[in-house]
C-alpha positions in Angstrom: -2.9 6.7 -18.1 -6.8 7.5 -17.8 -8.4 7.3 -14.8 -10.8 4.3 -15.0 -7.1 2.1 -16.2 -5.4 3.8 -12.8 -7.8 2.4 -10.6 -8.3 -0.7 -12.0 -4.4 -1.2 -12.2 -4.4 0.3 -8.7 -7.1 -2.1 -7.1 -5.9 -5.2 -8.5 -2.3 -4.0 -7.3 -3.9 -3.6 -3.7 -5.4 -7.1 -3.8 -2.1 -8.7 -4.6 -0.6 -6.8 -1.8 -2.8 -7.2 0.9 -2.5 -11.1 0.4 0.7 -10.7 1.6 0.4 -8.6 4.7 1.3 -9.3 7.7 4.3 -11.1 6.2 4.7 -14.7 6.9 8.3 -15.6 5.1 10.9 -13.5 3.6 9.4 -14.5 0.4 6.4 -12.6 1.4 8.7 -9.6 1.1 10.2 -10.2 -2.4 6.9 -10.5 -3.7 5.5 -7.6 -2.6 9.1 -5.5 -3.4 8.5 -7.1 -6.9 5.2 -5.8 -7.4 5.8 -2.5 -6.2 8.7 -2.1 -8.5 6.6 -3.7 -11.4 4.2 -0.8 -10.6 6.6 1.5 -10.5 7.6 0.7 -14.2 3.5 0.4 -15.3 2.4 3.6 -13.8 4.3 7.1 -14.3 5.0 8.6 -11.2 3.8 5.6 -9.0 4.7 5.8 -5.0 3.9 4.4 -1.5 2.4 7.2 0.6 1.7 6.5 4.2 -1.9 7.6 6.2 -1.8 10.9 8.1 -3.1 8.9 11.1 -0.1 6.0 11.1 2.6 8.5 10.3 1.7 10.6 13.4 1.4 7.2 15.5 4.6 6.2 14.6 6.3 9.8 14.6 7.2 9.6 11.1 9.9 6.8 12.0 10.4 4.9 8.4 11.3 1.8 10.2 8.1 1.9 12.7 6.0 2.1 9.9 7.0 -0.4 7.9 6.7 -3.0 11.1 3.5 -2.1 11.2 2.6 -2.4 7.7 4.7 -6.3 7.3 3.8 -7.6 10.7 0.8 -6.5 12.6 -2.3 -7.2 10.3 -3.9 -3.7 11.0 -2.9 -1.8 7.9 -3.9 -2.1 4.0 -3.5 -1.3 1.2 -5.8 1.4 -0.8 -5.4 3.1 -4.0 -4.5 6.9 -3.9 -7.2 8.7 -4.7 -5.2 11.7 -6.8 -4.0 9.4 -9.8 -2.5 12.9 -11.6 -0.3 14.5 -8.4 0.0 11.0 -6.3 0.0 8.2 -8.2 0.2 5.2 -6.3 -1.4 3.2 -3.1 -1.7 4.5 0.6 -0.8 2.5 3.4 -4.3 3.0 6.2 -5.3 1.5 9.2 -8.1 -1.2 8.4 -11.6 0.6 9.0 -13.0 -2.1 12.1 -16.4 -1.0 11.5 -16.0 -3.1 7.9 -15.6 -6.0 10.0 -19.1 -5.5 11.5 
């Protein structure tokens, strides 16, 4: 896949997934499984990776992280910037100074 195609696959993907977030219904859920595992067919080598920052807050725990990713509103989705060794979107902390 060339690069311009990742990120515009990757973007849009983000979009659709950060409409969902924080999860309202248990539908919210199956959605966004279903478009992760669409991706995961589209894109070779496609994966969730989790911020540096919110791994180390949440001491790695897989279950801490995904709380805070469904439920508190302070995380996003982002395209991974290494489309050839990481393909796939990064779960970050929303940048507050965006807000400003």
């Amino acid at each position: 896949m060339k690069r311009r195609e990742y990120f515009s696959k990757m973007k849009n993907l983000c979009k659709q997934m950060n409409a969902l977030i924080p999860i309202k219904e248990i539908e919210d859920v199956n959605k966004l499984n279903d478009l992760i595992n669409e991706a995961r067919s589209e894109v070779p080598g496609f994966n969730l990776y989790w911020d540096r920052e919110l791994f180390i807050d949440c001491n790695g725990d897989d279950d801490r992280i995904r709380g805070v990713t469904l439920h508190s509103g302070k995380v996003q989705f982002e395209p991974n910037e290494d489309p050839v060794e990481h393909p796939g979107v990064v779960i970050r902390y929303i940048d507050k100074k965006d807000e400003i």
